[in-house]
FIBADO-590919 format. One record per residue (C-alpha): residue in one letter; residue number from 1; x, y, z. Coordinates in nm, 3 decimals, always signed. Layout:
% residues N
- res,n,c1,c2,c3
- A,NUM,X,Y,Z
...
***
This chain:
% residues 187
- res,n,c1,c2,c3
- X,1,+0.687,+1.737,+1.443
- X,2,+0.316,+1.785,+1.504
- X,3,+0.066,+1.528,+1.636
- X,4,-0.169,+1.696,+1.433
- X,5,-0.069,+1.947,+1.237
- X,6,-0.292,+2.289,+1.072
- X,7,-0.501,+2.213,+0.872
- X,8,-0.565,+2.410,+0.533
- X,9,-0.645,+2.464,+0.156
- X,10,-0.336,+2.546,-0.056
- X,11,-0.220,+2.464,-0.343
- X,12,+0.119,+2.347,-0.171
- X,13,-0.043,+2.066,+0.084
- X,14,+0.047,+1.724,+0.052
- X,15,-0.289,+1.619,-0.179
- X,16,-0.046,+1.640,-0.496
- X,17,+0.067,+1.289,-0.375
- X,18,-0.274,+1.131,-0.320
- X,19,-0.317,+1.277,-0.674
- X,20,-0.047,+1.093,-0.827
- X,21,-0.119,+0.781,-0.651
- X,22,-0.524,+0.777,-0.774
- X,23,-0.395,+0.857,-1.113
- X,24,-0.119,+0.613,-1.172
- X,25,-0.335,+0.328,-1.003
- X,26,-0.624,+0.459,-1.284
- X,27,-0.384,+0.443,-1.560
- X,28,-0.290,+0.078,-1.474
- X,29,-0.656,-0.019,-1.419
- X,30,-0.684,+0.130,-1.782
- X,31,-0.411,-0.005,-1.969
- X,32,-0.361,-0.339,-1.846
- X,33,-0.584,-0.632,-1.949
- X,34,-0.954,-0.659,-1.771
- X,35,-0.788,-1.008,-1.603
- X,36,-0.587,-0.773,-1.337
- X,37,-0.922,-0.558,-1.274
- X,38,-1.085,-0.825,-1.166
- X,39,-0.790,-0.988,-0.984
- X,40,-0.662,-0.646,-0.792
- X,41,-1.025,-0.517,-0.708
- X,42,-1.152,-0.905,-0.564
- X,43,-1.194,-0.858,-0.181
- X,44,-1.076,-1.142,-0.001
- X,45,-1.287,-1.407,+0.198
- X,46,-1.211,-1.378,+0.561
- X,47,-1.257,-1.675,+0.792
- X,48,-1.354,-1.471,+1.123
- X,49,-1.581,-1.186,+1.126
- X,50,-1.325,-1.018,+1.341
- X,51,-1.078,-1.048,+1.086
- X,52,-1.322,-0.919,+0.834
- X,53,-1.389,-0.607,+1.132
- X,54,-1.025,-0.506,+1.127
- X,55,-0.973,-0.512,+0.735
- X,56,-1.266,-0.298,+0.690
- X,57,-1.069,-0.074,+0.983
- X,58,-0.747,-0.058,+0.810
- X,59,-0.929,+0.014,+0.451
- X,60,-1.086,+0.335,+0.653
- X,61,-0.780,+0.414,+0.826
- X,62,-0.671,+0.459,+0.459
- X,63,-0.925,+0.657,+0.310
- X,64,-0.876,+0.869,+0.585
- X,65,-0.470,+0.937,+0.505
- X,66,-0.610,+1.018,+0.154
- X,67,-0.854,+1.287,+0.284
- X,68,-0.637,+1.414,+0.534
- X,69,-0.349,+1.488,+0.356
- X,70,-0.571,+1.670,+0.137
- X,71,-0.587,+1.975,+0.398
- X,72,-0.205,+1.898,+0.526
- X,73,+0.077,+2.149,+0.425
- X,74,+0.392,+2.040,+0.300
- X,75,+0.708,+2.122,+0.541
- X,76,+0.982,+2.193,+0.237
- X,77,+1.226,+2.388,+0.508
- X,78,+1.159,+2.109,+0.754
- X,79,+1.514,+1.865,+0.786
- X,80,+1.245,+1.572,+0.705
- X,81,+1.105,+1.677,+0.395
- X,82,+1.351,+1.570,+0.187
- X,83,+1.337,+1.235,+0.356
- X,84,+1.032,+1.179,+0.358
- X,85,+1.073,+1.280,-0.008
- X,86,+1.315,+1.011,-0.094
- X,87,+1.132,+0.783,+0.103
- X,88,+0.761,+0.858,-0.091
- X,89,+0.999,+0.818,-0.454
- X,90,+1.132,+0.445,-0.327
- X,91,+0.825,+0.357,-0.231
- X,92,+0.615,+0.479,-0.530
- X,93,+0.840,+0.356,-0.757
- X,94,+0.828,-0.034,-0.580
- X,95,+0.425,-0.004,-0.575
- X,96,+0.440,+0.066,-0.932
- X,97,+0.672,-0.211,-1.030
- X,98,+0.461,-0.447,-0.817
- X,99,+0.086,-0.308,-1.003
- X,100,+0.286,-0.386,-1.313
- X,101,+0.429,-0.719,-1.252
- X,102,+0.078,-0.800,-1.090
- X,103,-0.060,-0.709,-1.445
- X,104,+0.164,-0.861,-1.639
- X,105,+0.153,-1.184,-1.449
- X,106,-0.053,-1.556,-1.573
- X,107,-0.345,-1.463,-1.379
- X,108,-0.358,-1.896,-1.346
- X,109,-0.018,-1.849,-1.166
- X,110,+0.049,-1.694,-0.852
- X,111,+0.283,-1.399,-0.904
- X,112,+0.642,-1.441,-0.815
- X,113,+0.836,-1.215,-1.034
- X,114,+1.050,-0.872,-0.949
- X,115,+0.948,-0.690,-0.669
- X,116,+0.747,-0.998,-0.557
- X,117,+1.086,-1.207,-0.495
- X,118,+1.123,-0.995,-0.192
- X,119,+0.772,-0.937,-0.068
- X,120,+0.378,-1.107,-0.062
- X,121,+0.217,-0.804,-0.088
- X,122,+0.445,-0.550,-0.190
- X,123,+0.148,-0.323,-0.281
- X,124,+0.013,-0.297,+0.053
- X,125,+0.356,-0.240,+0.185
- X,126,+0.463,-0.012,-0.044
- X,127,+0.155,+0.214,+0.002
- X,128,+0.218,+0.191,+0.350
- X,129,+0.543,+0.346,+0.362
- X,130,+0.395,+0.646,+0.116
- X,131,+0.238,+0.719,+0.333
- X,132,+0.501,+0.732,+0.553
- X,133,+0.730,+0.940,+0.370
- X,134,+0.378,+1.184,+0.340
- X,135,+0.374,+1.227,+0.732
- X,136,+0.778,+1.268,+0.730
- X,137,+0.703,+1.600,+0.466
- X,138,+0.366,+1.747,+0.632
- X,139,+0.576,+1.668,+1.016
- X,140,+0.273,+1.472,+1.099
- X,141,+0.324,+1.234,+1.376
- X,142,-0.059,+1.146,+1.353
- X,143,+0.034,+1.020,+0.964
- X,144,+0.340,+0.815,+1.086
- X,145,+0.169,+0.659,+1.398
- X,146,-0.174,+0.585,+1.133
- X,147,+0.096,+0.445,+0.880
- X,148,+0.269,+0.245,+1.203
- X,149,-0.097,+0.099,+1.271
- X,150,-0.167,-0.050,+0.916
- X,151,+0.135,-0.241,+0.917
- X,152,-0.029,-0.476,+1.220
- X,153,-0.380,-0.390,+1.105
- X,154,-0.344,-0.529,+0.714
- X,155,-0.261,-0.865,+0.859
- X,156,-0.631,-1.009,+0.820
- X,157,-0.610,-0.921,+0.480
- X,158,-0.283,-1.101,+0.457
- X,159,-0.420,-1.394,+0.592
- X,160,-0.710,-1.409,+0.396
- X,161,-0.497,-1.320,+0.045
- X,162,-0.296,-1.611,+0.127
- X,163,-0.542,-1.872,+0.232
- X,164,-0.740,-1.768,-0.138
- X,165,-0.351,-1.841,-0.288
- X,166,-0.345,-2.152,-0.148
- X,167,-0.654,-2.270,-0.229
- X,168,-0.637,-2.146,-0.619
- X,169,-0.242,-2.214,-0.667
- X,170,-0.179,-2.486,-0.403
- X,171,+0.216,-2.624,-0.393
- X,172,+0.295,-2.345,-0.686
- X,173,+0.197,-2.064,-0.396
- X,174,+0.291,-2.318,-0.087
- X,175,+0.646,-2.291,-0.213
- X,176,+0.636,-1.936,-0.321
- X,177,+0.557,-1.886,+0.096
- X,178,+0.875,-2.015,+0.170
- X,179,+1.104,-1.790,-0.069
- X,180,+0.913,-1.488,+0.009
- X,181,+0.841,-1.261,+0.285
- X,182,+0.477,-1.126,+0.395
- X,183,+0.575,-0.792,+0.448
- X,184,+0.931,-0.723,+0.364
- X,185,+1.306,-0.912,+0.248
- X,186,+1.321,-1.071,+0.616
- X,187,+0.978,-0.977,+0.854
***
């Protein structure tokens, strides 16, 4: 594995899965009613400028995974690839089930069906460990360790999501808390 790998333009880098990502999240923002448009692009209100410092961190760590991978070869005959693979295909397919049950949901409810049961913000998550299976198939340990940085640097958000739950669902999300996990089943 590389700490920063070469960087080039082929047709067999990485940027196929930022591709699919920007237009499966586009096809949801499209089909789904204008209720989860409003919900799913709605920054949340932070209570501490410092929190509000490290969200707007972690959203350009993001964009940055997105552009970098761009440029990033994909290592097939690497013995990660097809972990990372595997790992990119879980998580996809969880950050898809949670856009949809997010759509789908009461927008006067909080949302506490499917993949939602196990985790708070199974979207963030989920992208998070895309990502991760990205940096497992391009052998990028700058990817991985970017990926390892969001997990502690998406907490503001967290915060801030929750407080706006609380305030717009009160007990109905207060309980919710307790059955569910902020990141994942047990953490």
């Amino acid at each position: 594995m590389d700490f920063i790998p070469q960087f080039t333009i082929s047709l067999s880098n990485a940027f196929w899965f930022s591709l699919l990502f920007w237009i499966s999240n586009l096809i949801i923002l499209k089909i789904y009613p204008s209720h989860y448009k409003d919900r799913v692009l709605k920054m949340p209100r932070f209570e501490k400028g410092f929190q509000q410092i490290i969200s707007v961190f972690n959203f350009f760590l993001f964009q940055g995974l997105i552009i970098v991978v761009l440029f990033m070869p994909l290592k097939v005959d690497s013995s990660y690839f097809i972990v990372g693979l595997v790992f990119f295909i879980i998580s996809f397919m969880v950050y898809i089930l949670s856009l949809i049950d997010y759509a789908t949901s009461n927008p006067d409810r909080p949302v506490t069906k499917g993949v939602y049961k196990l985790s708070r913000n199974p979207q963030q998550i989920s992208t998070i460990f895309m990502w991760i299976g990205i940096g497992l198939m391009t052998n990028s340990v700058l990817i991985i360790s970017i990926c390892v940085l969001q997990l502690f640097t998406v907490y503001p958000t967290f915060i801030a999501q929750e407080k706006f739950c609380l305030d717009k669902y009160g007990f109905d999300y207060q309980d919710y808390m307790k059955k569910a996990p902020r990141y994942f089943l047990f953490f």
